[in-house]
Every structure is written in C-alpha cells, then in structure tokens.
C-alpha positions as CSV (number, residue, x, y, z in Angstrom):
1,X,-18.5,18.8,-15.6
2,X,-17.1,17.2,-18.6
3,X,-13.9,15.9,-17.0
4,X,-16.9,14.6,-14.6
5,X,-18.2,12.5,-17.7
6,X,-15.4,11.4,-19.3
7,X,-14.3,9.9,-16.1
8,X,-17.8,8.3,-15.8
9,X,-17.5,6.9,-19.1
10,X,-14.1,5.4,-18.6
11,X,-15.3,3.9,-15.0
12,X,-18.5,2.5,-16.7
13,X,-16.3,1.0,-19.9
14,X,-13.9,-0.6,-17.0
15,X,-17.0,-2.4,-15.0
16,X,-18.3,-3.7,-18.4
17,X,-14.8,-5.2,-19.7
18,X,-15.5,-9.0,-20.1
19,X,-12.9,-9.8,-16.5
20,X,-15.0,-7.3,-14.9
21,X,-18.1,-9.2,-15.8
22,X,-16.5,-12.8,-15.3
23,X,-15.2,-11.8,-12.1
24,X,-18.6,-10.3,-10.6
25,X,-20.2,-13.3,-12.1
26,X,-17.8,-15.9,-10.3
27,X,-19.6,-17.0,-7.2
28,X,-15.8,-18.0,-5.8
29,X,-13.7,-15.6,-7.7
30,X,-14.3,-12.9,-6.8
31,X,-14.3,-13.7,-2.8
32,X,-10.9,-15.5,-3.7
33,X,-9.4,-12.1,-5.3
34,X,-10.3,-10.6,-2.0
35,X,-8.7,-12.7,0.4
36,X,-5.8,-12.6,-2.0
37,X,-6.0,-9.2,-1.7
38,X,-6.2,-9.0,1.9
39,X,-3.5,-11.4,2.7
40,X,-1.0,-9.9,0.1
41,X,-2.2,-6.3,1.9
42,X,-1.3,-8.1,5.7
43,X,2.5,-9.3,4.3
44,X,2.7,-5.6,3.0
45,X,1.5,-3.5,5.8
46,X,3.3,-6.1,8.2
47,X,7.0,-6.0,6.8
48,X,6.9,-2.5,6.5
49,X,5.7,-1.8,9.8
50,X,8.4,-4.0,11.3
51,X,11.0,-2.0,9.4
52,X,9.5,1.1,10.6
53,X,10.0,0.1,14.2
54,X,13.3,-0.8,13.1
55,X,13.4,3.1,12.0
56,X,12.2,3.9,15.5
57,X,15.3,2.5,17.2
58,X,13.9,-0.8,17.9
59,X,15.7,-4.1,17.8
60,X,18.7,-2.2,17.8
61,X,21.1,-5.5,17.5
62,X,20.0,-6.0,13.7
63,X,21.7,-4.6,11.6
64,X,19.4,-1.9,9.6
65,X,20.8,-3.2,6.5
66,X,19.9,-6.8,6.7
67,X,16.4,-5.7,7.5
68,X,16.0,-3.7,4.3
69,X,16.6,-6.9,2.5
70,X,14.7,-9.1,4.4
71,X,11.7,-6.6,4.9
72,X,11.6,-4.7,1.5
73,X,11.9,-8.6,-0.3
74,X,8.2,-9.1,1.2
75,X,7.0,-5.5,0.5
76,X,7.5,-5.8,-2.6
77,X,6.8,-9.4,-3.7
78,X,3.2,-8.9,-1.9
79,X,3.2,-5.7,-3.3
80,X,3.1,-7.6,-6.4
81,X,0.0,-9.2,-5.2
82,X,-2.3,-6.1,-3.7
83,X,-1.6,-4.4,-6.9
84,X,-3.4,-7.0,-10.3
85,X,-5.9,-8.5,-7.3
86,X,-6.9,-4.5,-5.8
87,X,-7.6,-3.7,-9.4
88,X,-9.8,-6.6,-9.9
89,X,-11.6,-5.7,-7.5
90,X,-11.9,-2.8,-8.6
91,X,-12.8,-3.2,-12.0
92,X,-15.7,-5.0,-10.5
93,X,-17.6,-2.0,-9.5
94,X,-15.7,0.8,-11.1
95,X,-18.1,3.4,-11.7
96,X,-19.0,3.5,-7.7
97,X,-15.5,2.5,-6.2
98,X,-13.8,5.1,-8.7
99,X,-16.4,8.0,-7.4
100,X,-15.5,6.8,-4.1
101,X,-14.0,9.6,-1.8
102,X,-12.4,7.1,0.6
103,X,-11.3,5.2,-2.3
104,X,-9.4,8.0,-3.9
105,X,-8.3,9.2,-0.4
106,X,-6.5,5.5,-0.4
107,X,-4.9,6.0,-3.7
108,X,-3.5,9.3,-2.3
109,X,-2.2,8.0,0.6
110,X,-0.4,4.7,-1.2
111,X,1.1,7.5,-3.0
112,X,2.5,9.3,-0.3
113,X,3.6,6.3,1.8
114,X,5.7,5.5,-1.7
115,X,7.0,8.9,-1.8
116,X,8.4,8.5,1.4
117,X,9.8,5.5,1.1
118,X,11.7,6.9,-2.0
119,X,13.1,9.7,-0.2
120,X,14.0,7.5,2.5
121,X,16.1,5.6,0.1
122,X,17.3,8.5,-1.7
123,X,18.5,10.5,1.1
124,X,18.5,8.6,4.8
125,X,20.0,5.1,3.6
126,X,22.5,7.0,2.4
127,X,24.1,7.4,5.9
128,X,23.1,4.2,7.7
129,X,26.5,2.5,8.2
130,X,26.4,5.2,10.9
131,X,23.7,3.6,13.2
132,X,23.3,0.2,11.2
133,X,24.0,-1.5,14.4
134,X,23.4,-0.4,18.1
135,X,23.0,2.9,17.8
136,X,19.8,4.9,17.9
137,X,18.7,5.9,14.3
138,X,18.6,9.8,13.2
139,X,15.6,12.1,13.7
140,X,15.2,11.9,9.5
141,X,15.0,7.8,10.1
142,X,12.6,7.9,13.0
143,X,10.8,10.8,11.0
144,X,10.3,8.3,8.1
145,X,9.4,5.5,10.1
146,X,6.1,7.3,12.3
147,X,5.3,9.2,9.0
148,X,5.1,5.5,6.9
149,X,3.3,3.8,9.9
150,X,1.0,6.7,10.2
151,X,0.2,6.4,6.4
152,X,0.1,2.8,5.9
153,X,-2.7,2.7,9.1
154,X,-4.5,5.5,7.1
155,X,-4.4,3.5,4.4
156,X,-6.1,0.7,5.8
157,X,-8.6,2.7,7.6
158,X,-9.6,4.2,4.4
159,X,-9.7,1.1,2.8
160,X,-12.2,0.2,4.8
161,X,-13.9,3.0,4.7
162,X,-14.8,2.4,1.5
163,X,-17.9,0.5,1.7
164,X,-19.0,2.9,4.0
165,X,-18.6,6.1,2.0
C-alpha cells in the first residue's frame, strides 16, 4: 500500500508540473502533441513491420543489410518523436494514465519488442551474409520477425485501449 502512495504522489506531482498544466491548458497543443505522436508512432510501427516481412522471407532480392539501414534510420529517428511527445501526453493526465492497466501493459510490451530487437542484433545479424540476398532467412530471423510484428500490433491495440480501461 505504500509503494501504492508513493507512486500516486509522484503521478499527481507529474500532472501538476507547470508543462503538464500549459499543455492541458493549450486548446491546440496538446491535439498537436498527439498527432505528432501518432504520426511519429505510424513511421515506427511501419518501418519495422516492413523489416519484419523482410525477416519473413519477403522481398528476397534486397539485400537484408540495406534494409537495416534504411528501415532502422526511420525507427529510430521517429522513435525519437513517440518518445518526448508520448510523455507529454502523458504527463497531462498522469495520475489516471499511470494507474492505467493498458497503459502499463503498453510499456511492457515496448519493452519486449526492444528486447527482441536487441537480441536480434546481438545474435541473428550476426550470420546474415548467409541469406542477405535470395535466400530464405533462418527460423531465428523469421522467429524475430512474427514475434516483433506480433508485439508491435499488441502495442498499438493496447494503446488504444487505454482510454477504454
């Protein structure tokens, strides 16, 4: 109960920081965070899942490792994006969002999708000169790719779950 409170108290010290306050104040801001937000998400979501079919053996005729840079570039510059406008937002409404089981279900599952991109990197990429080009990618590859798809569609459907929960 008392890790309870002191959560509550840091959530309700969030929603009442003056950016929170400007923010819900704004009658364009804050929409304008969102559709950052949503947009940045879309380029995220969209260059990964493109990779990931990639993963799956599609598109066979480019090269794995010209995707990775292409792909990963735009995961991680609108990564860049989702991350200062998603807190925003939530900062916003902190104390609800932050008690919010589909909200922390996101979290989780950001986490994982990140974990397996990691090991992906740490461990498949390391033998992709093997099936870079016309060549059907290993079980671990397609593996990675369903698991990330699967996690990034969770992701979304939680997201919007959240104003539901």
């Amino acid at each position: 109960m008392i890790i309870f409170a002191a959560n509550f108290a840091f959530l309700q010290w969030i929603e009442n920081t003056e950016p929170a306050i400007f923010l819900r104040q704004s009658v364009w801001l804050y929409p304008s965070v969102e559709i950052l937000h949503i947009i940045g998400f879309a380029v995220l979501v969209g260059a990964v899942f493109l990779f990931d079919l990639r993963l799956l053996g599609m598109a066979r005729k480019l090269p794995v490792t010209d995707c990775i840079k292409h792909f990963i570039r735009w995961a991680l510059i609108s990564f860049a994006l989702v991350l200062p406008s998603g807190t925003l937002l939530f900062m916003v409404d902190a104390t609800s969002i932050g008690m919010n089981a589909a909200f922390r279900l996101k979290l989780i599952l950001i986490l994982l999708a990140g974990l397996n991109a990691a090991l992906f990197h740490l461990f498949t990429r390391k033998s992709i000169e093997e099936w870079n080009v016309d060549r059907i990618p290993p079980l671990k590859a397609k593996l990675a790719g369903i698991i990330s798809i699967l996690l990034w569609f969770s992701v979304i459907a939680a997201g919007r779950l959240i104003a539901y929960v």
